[in-house]
Structures are given as structure tokens and as C-alpha cells.
N, C-alpha and C positions, 0 to 999 in steps of 0.2 A: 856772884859768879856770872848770871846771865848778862850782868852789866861791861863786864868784860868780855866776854864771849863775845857781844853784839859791839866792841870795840873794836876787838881784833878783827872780826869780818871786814869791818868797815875798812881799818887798816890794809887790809890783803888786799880788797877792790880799790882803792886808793891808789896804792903801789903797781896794781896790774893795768889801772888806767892811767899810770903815769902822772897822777895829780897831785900836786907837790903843795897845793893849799890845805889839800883834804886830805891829805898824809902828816901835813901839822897837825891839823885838828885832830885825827886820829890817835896820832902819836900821843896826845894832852890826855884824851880821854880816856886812853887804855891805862896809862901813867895813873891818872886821877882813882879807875876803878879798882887796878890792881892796891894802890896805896891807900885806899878808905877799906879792901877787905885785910891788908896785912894791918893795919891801924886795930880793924874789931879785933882782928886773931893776936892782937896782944895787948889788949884793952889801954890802948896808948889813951893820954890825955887830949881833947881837943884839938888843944894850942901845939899839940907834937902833930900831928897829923898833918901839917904844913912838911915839915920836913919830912915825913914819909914820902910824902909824893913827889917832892924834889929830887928825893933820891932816884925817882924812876924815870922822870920826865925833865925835870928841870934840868940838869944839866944837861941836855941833849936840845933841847929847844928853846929860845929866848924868849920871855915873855909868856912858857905856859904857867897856866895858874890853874 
């Protein structure tokens, strides 16, 4: 949770400064955090955890991993 949390701020200060590199990065990160805790909360395999996180981020930004 805090790994998200300290995503989203990021994101919010990103967005309020206008910074559209550090608004990617954010975007990836929150994407990434939110998808490795919905992965625990349903004890997905690994090799699924790829697509959990696409599902959050990936389609919205090219090249987050």
C-alpha cells in the first residue's frame, strides 16, 4: 500500500508541475504497485503478474514495464 500511496503523490506533484516525463514514470509506477498488490490479493502465478500490470498501465503508456 505505501508503495502506491508514495506513487500517487508522485503522480499528483507530476501532474501539478506540469511534467509530462515524470507523469510517465508515475503513471508506470502506480500501474506496477497497484498490480503486484492485486497479483498478492489473488495469489496469481508469477508469469500472470505481467499481465496484471498491463492491465493498469500498459495500455495507457507505451513501453511501461
Amino acid at each position: 500500500y505505501s508503495t502506491a500511496e508514495n506513487s500517487a503523490d508522485a503522480l499528483k506533484k507530476a501532474i501539478i508541475e506540469d511534467d509530462i516525463d515524470n507523469t510517465v514514470v508515475a503513471m508506470c509506477n502506480l500501474g506496477n504497485a497497484c498490480g503486484t498488490c492485486h497479483a498478492n490479493f489473488r495469489r496469481l502465478l508469477t508469469s500472470q503478474l505481467t499481465n496484471e500490470v498491463s492491465g493498469w498501465s500498459g495500455k495507457y503508456i507505451k513501453g511501461c514495464e
